[in-house]
LUMROVEX-44387 format. One record per atom (N, C-alpha, C, O): residue number from 1; atom name; y, z, x. Coordinates in Angstrom, 1 decimal. Atoms other than C-alpha are relative to their C-alpha. Layout:
+-----+------+--------+--------+--------+
| pos | site |     py |     pz |     px |
+-----+------+--------+--------+--------+
| NUM |   CA |      Y |      Z |      X |
...
+-----+------+--------+--------+--------+
end
This chain:
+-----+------+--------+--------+--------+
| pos | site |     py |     pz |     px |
+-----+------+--------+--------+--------+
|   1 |    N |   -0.3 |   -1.4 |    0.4 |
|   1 |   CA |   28.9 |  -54.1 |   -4.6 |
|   1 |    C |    0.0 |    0.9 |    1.2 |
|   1 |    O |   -0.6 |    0.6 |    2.2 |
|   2 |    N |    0.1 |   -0.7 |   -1.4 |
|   2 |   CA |   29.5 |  -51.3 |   -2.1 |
|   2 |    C |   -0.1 |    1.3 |   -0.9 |
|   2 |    O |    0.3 |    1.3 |   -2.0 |
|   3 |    N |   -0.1 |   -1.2 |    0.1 |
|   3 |   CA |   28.8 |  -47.7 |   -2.5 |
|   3 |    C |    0.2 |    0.6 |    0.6 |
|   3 |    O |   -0.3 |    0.3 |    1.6 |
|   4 |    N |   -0.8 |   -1.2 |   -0.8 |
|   4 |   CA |   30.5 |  -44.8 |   -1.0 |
|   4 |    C |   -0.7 |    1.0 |   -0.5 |
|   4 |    O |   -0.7 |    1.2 |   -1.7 |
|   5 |    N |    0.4 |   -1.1 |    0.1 |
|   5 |   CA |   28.6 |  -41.7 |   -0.5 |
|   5 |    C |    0.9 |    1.1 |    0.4 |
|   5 |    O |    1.2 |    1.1 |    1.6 |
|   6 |    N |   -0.7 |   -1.1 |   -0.5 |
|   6 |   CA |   30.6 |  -38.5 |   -0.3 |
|   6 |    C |   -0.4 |    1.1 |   -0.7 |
|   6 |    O |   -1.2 |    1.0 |   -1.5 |
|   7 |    N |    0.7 |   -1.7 |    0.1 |
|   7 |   CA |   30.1 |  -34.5 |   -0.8 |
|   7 |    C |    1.3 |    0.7 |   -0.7 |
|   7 |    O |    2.5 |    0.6 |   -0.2 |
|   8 |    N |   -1.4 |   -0.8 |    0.3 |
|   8 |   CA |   32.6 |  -32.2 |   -2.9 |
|   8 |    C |   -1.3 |    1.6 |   -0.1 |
|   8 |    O |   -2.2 |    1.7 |   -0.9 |
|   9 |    N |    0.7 |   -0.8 |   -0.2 |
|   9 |   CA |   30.7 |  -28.8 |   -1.9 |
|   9 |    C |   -1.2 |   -0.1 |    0.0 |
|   9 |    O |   -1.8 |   -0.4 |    1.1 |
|  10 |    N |    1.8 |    0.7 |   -0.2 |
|  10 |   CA |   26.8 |  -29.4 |   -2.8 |
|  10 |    C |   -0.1 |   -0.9 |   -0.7 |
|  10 |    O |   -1.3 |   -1.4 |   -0.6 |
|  11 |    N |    0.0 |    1.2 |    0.6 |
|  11 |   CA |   27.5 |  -32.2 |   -4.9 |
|  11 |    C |    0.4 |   -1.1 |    0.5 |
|  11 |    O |    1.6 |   -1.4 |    0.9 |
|  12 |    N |   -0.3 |    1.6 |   -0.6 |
|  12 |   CA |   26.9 |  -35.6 |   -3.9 |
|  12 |    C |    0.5 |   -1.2 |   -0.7 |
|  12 |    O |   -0.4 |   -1.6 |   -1.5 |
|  13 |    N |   -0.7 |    1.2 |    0.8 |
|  13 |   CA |   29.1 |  -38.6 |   -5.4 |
|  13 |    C |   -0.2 |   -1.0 |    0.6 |
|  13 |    O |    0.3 |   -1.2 |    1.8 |
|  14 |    N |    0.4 |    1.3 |    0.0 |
|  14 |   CA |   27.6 |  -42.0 |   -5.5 |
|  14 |    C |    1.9 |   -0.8 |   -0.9 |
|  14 |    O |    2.2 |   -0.8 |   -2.0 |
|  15 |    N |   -1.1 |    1.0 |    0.2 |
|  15 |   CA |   31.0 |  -44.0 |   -5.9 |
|  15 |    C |    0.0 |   -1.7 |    0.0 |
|  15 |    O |    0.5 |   -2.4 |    0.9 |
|  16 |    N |    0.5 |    1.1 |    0.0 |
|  16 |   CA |   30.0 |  -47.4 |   -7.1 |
|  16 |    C |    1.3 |   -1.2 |   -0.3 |
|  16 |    O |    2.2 |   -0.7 |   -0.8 |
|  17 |    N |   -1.2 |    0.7 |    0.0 |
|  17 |   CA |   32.6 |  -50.5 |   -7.2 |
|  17 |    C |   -0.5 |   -1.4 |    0.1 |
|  17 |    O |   -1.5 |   -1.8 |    0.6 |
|  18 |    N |    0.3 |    1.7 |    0.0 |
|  18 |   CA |   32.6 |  -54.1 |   -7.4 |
|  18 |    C |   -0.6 |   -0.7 |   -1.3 |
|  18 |    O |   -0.3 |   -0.5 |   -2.5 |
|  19 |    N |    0.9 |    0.8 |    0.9 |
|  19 |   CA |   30.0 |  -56.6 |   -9.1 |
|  19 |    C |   -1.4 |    0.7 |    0.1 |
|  19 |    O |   -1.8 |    1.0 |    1.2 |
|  20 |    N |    1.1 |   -0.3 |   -0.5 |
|  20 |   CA |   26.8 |  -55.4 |   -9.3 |
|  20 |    C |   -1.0 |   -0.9 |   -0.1 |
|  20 |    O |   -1.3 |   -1.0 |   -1.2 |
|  21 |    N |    1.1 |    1.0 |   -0.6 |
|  21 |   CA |   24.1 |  -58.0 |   -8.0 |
|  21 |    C |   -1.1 |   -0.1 |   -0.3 |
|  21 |    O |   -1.5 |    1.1 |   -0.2 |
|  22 |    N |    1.1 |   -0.7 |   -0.4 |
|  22 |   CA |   20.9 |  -58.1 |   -8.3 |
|  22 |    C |   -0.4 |    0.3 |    0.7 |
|  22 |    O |   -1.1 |    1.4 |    0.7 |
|  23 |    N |    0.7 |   -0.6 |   -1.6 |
|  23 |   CA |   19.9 |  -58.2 |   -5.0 |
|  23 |    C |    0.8 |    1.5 |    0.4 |
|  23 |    O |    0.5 |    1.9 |    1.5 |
|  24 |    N |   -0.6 |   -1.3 |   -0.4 |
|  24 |   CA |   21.9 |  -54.9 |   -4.6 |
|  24 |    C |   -1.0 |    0.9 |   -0.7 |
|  24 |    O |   -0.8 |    2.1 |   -0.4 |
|  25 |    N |    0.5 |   -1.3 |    0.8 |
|  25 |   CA |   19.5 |  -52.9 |   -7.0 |
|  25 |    C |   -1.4 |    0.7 |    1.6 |
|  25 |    O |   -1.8 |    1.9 |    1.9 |
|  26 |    N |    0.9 |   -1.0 |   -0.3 |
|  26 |   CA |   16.7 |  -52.5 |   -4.3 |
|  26 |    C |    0.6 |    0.9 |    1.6 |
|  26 |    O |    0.0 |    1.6 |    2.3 |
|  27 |    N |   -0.6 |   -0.8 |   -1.4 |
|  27 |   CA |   19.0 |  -51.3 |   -1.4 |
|  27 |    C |    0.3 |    1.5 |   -0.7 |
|  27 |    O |   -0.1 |    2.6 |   -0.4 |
|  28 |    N |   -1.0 |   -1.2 |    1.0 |
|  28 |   CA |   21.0 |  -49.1 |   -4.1 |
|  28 |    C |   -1.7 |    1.2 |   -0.2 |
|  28 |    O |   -1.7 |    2.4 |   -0.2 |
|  29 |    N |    1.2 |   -1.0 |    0.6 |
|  29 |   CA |   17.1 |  -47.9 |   -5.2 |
|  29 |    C |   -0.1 |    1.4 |    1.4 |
|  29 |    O |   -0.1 |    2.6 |    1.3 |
|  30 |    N |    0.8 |   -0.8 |   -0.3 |
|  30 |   CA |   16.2 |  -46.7 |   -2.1 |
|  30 |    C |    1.1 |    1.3 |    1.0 |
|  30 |    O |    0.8 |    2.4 |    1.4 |
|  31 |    N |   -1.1 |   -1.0 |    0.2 |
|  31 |   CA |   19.7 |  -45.1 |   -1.0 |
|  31 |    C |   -0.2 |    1.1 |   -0.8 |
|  31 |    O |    0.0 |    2.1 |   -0.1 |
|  32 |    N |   -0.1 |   -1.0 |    1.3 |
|  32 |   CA |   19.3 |  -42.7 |   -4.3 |
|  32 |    C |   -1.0 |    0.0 |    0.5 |
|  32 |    O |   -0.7 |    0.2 |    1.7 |
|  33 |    N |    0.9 |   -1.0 |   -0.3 |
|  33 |   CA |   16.2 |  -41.9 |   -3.5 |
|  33 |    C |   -0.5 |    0.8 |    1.0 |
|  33 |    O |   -1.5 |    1.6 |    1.1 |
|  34 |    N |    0.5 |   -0.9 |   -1.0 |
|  34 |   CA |   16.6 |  -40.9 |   -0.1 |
|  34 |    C |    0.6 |    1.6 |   -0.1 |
|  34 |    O |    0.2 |    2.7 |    0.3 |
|  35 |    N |   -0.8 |   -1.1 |    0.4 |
|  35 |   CA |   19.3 |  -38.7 |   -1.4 |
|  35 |    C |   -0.8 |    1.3 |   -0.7 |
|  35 |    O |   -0.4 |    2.5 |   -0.6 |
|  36 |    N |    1.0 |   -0.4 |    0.5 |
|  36 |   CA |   16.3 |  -37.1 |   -3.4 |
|  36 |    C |   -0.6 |    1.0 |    1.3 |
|  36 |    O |   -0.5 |    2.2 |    1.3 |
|  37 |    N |    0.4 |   -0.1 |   -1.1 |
|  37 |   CA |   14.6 |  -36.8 |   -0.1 |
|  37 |    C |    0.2 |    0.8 |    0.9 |
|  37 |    O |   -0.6 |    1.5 |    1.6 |
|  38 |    N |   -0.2 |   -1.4 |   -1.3 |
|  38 |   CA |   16.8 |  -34.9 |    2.1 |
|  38 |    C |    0.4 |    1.5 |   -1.3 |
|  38 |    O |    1.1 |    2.5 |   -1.0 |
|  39 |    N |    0.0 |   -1.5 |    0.8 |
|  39 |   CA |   16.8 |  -32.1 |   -1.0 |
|  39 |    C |    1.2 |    0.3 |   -1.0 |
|  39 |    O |    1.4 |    1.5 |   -1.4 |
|  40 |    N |   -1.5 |    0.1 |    0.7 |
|  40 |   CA |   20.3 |  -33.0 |   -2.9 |
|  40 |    C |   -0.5 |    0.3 |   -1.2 |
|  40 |    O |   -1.4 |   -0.4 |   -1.7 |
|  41 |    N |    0.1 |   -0.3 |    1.5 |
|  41 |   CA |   20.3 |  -31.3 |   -6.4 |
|  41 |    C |    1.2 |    0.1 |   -1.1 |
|  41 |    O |    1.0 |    0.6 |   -2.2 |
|  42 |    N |   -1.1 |    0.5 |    0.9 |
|  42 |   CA |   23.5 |  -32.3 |   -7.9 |
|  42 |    C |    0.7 |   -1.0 |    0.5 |
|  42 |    O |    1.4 |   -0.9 |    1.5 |
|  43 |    N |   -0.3 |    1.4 |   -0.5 |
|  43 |   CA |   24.1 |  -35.8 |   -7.6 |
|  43 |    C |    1.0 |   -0.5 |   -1.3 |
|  43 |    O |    0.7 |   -0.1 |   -2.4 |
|  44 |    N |   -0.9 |    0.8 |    0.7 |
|  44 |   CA |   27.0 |  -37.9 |   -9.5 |
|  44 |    C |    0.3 |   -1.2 |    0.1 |
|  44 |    O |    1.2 |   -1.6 |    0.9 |
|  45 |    N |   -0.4 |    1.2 |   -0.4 |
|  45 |   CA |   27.0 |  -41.3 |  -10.0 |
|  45 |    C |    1.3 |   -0.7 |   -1.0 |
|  45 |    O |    1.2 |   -0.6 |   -2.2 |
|  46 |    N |   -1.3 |    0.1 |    0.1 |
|  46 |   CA |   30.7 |  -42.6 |  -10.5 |
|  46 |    C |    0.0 |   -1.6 |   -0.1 |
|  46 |    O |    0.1 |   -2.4 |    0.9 |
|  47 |    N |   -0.2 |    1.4 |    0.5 |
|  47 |   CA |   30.8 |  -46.1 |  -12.6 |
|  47 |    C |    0.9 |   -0.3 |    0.0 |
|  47 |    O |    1.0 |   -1.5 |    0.1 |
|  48 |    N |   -1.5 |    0.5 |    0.3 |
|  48 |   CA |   34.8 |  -45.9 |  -12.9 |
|  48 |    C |    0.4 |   -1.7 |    0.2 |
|  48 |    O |    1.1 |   -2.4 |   -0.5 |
|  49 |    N |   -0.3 |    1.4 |   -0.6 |
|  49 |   CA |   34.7 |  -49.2 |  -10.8 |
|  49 |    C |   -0.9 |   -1.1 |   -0.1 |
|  49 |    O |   -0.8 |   -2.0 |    0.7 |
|  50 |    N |    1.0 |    0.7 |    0.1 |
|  50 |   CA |   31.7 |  -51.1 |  -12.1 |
|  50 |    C |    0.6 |   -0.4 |   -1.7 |
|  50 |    O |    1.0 |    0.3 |   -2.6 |
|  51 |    N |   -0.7 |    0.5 |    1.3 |
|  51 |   CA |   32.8 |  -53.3 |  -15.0 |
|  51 |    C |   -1.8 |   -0.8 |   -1.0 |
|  51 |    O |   -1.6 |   -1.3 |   -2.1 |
|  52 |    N |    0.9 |    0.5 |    0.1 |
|  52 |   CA |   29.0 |  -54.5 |  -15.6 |
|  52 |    C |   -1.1 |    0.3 |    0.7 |
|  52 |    O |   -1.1 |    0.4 |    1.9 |
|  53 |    N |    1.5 |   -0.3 |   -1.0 |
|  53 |   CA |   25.2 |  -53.6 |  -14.8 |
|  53 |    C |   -0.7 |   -0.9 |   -0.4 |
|  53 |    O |   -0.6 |   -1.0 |   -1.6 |
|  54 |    N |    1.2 |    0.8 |    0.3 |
|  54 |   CA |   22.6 |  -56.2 |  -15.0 |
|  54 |    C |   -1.1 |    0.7 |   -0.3 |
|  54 |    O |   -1.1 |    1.9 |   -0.2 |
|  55 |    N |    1.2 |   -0.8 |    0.9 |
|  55 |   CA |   19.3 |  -55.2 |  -16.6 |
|  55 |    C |   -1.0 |    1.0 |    1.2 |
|  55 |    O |   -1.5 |    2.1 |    1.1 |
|  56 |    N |    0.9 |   -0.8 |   -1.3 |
|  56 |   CA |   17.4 |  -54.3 |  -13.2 |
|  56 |    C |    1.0 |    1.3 |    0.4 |
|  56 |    O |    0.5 |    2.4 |    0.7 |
|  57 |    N |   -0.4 |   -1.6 |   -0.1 |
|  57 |   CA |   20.3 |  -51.7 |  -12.7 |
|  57 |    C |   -0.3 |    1.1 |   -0.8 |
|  57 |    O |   -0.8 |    2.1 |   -0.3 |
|  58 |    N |    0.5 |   -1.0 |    0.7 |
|  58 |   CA |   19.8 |  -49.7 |  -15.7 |
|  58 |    C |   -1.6 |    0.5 |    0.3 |
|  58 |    O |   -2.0 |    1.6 |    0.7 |
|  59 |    N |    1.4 |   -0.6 |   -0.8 |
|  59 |   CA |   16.2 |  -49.6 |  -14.8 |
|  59 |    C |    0.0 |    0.7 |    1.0 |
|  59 |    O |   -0.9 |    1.4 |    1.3 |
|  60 |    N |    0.1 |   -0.8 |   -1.7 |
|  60 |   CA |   17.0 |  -48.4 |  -11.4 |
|  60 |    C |    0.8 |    1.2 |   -0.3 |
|  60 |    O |    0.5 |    2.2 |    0.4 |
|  61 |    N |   -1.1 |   -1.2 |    0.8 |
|  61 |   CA |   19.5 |  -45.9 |  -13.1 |
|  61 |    C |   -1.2 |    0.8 |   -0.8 |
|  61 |    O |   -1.7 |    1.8 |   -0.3 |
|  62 |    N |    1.1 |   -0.6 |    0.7 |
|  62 |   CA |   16.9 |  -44.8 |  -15.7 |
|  62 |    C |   -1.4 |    0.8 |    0.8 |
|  62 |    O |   -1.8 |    1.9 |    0.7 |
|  63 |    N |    0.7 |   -0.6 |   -0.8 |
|  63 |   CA |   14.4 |  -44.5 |  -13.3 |
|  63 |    C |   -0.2 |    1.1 |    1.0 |
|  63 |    O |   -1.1 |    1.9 |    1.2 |
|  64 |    N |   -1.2 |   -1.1 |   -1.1 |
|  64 |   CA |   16.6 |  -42.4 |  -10.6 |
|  64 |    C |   -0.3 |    1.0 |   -0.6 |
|  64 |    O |   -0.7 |    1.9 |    0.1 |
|  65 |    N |   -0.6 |   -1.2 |    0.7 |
|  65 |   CA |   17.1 |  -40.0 |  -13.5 |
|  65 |    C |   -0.9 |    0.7 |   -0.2 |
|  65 |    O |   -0.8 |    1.9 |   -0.1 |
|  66 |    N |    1.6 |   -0.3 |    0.5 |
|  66 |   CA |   13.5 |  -39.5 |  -14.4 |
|  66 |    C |   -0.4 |    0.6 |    1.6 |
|  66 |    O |   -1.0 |    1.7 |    1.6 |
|  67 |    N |    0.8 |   -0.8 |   -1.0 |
|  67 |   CA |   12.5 |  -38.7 |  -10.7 |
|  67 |    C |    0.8 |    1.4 |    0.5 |
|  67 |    O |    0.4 |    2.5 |    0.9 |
|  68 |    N |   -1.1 |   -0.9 |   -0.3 |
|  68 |   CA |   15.8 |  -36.9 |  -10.0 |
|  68 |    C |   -0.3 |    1.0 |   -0.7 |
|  68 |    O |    0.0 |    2.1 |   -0.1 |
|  69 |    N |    0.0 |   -0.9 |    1.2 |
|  69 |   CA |   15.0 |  -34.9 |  -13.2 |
|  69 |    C |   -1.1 |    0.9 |    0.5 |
|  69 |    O |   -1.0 |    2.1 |    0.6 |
|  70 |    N |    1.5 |   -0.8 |   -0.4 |
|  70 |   CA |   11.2 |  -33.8 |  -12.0 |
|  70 |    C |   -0.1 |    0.5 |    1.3 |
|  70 |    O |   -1.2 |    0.9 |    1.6 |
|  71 |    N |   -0.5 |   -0.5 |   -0.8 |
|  71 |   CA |   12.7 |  -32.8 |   -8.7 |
|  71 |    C |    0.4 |    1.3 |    0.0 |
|  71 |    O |    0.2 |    2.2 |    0.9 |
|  72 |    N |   -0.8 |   -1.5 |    0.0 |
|  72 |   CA |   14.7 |  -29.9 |  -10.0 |
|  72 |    C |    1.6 |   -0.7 |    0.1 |
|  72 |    O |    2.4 |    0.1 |    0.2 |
|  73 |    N |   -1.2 |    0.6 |   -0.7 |
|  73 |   CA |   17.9 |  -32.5 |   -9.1 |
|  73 |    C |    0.7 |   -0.3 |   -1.6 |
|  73 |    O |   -0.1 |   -0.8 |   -2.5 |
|  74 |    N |   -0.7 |    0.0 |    1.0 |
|  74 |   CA |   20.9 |  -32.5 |  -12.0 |
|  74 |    C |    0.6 |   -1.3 |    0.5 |
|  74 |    O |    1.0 |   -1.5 |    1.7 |
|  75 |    N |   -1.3 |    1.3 |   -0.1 |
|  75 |   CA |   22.7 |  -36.2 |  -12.5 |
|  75 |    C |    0.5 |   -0.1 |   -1.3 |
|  75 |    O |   -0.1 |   -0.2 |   -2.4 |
|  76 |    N |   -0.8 |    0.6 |    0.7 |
|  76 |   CA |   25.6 |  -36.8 |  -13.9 |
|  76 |    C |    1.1 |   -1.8 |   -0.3 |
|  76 |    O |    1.6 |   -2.7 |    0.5 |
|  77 |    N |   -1.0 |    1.5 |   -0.3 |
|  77 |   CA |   27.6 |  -40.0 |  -14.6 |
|  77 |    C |    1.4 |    0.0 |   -0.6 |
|  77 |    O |    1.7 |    0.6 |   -1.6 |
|  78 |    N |   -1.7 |    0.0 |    0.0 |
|  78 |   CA |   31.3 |  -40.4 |  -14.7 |
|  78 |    C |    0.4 |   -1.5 |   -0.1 |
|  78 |    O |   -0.1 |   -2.4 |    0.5 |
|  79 |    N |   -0.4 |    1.1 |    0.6 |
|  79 |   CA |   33.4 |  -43.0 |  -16.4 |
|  79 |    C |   -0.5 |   -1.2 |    0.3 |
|  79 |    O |   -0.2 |   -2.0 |    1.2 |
|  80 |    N |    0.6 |    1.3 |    0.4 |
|  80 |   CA |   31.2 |  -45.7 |  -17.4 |
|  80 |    C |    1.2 |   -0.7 |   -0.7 |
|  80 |    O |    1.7 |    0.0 |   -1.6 |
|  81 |    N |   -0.7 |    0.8 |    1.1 |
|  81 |   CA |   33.6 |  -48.6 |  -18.9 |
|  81 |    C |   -1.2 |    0.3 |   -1.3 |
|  81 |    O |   -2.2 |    0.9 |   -1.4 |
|  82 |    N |    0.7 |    0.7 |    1.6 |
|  82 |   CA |   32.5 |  -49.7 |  -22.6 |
|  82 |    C |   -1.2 |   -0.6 |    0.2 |
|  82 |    O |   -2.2 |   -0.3 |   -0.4 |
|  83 |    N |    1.3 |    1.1 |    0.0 |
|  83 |   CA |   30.2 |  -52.3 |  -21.5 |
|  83 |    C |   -1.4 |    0.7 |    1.2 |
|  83 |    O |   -2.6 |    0.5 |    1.2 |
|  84 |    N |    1.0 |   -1.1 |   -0.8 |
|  84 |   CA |   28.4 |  -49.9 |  -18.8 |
|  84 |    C |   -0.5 |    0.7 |   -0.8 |
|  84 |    O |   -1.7 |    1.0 |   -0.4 |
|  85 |    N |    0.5 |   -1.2 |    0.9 |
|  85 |   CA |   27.8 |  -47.5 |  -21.8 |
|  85 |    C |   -0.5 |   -0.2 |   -0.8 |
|  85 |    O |   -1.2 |    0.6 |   -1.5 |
|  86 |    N |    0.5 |    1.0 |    1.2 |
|  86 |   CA |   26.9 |  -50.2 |  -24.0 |
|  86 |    C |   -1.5 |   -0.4 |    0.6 |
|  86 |    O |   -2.5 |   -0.5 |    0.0 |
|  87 |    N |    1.7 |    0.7 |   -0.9 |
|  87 |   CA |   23.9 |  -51.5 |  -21.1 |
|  87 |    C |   -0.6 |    1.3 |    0.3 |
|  87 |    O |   -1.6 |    1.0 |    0.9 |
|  88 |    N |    0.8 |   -1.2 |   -0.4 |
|  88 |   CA |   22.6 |  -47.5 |  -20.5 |
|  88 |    C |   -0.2 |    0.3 |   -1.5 |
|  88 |    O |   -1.2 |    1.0 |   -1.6 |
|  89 |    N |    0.4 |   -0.3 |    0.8 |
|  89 |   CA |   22.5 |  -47.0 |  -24.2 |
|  89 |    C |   -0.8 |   -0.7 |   -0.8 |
|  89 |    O |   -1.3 |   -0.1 |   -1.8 |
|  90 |    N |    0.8 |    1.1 |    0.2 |
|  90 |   CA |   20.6 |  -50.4 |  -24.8 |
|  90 |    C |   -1.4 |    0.9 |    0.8 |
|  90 |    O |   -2.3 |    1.4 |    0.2 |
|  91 |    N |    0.9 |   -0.6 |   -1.4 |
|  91 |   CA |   18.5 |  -48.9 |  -21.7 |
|  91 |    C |   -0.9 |    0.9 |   -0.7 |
|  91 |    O |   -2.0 |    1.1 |   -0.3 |
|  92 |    N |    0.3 |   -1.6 |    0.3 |
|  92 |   CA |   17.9 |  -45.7 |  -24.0 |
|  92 |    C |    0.1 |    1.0 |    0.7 |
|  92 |    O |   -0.6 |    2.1 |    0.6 |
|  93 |    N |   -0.1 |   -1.2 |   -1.2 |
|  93 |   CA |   19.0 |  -43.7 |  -21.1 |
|  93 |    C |    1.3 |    1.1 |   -0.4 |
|  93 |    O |    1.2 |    2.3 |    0.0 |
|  94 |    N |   -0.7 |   -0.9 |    0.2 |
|  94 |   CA |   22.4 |  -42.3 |  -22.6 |
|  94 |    C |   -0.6 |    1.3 |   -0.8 |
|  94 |    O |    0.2 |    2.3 |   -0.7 |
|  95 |    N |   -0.1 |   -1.1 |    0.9 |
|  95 |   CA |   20.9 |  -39.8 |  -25.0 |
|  95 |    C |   -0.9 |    0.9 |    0.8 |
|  95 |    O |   -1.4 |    2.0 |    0.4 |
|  96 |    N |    0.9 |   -1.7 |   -1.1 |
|  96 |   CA |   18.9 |  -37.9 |  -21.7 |
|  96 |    C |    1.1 |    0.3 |    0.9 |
|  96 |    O |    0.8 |    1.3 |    1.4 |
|  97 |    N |   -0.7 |   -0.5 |   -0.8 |
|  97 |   CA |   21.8 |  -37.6 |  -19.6 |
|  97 |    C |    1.4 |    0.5 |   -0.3 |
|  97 |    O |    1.8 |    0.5 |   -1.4 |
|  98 |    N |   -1.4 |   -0.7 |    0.1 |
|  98 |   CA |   25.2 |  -36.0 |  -19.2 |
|  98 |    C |    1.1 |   -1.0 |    0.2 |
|  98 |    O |    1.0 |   -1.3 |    1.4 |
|  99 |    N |   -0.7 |    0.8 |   -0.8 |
|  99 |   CA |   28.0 |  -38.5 |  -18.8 |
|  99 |    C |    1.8 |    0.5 |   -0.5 |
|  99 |    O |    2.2 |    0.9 |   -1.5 |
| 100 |    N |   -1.2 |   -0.5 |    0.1 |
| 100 |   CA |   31.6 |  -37.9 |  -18.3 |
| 100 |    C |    1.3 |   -0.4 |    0.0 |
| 100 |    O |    1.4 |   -1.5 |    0.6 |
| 101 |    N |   -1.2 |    0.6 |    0.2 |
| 101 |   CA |   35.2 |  -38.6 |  -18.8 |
| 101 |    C |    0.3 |   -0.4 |    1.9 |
| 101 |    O |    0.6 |   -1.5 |    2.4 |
| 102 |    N |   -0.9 |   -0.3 |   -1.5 |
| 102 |   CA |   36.3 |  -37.8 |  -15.0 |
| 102 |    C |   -1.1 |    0.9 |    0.7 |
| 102 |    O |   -2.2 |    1.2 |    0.3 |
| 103 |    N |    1.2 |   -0.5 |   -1.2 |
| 103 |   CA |   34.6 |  -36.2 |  -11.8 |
| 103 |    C |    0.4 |    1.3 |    0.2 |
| 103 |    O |   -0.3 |    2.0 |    0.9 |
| 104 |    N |   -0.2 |   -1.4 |    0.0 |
| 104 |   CA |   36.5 |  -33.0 |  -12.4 |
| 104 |    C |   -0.9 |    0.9 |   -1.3 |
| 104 |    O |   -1.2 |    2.1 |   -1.4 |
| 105 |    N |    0.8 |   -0.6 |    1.1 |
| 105 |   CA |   34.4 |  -32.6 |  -15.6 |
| 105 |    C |   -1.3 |    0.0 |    0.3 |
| 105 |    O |   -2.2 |    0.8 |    0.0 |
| 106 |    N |    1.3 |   -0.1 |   -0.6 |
| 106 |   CA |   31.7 |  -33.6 |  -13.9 |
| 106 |    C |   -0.8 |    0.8 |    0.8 |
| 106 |    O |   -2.0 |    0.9 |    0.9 |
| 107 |    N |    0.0 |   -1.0 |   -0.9 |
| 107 |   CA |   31.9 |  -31.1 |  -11.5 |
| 107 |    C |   -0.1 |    1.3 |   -0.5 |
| 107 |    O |   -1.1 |    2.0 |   -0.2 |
| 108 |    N |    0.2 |   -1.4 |    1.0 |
| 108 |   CA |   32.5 |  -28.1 |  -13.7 |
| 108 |    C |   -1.4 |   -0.2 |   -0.7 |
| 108 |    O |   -2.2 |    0.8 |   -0.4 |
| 109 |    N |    1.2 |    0.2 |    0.0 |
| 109 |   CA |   29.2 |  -29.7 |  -15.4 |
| 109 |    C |   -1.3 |    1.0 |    0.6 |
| 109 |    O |   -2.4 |    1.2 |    0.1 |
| 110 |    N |    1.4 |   -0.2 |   -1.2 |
| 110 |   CA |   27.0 |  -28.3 |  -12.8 |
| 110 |    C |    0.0 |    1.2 |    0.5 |
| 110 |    O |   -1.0 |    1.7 |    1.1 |
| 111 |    N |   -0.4 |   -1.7 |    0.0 |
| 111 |   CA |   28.9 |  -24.5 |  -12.5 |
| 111 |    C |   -0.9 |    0.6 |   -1.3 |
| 111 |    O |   -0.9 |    1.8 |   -1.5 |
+-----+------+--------+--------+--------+
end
């Protein structure tokens, strides 16, 4: 899996893509939470390209949200496929978060 971090004014976009591994959850953990760290308060994580999360992701997703949340830090998520939406709502994580068609909606989001 690879992730691409990029900035559209103070919003930071997590652009996720590939397979996701498990051995990728504890790199991915501690990426997202450094983002935490240096003081980022609107963060977007961008599933478009993830066709599948394993169970340790959602936890690392869930968890993110929960520290990101008691931070003062807004996340949103952008186009989860079906089966992404189906493993965060197993998770119980969809009905605390914001998630979105597209990254322009996501963006307005947060205005």
């Amino acid at each position: 899996m690879e992730v691409n971090v990029r900035n559209v004014e103070d919003v930071i976009i997590l652009d996720f893509s590939g397979v996701w591994e498990r051995e990728d959850s504890a790199e991915t953990s501690r990426s997202m939470r450094h983002l935490l760290d240096l003081g980022y308060r609107c963060i977007i994580l961008n599933f478009s390209d993830i066709g599948m999360l394993p169970r340790k992701a959602v936890s690392l997703i869930h968890s993110f949200y929960r520290d990101a949340e008691k931070q003062g830090c807004r996340v949103r998520i952008v186009a989860p496929s079906t089966q992404v939406r189906g493993m965060l709502r197993s998770g119980g994580f969809l009905g605390s978060t914001d998630v979105y068609r597209d990254e322009i909606e996501a963006l307005k989001g947060f205005r």
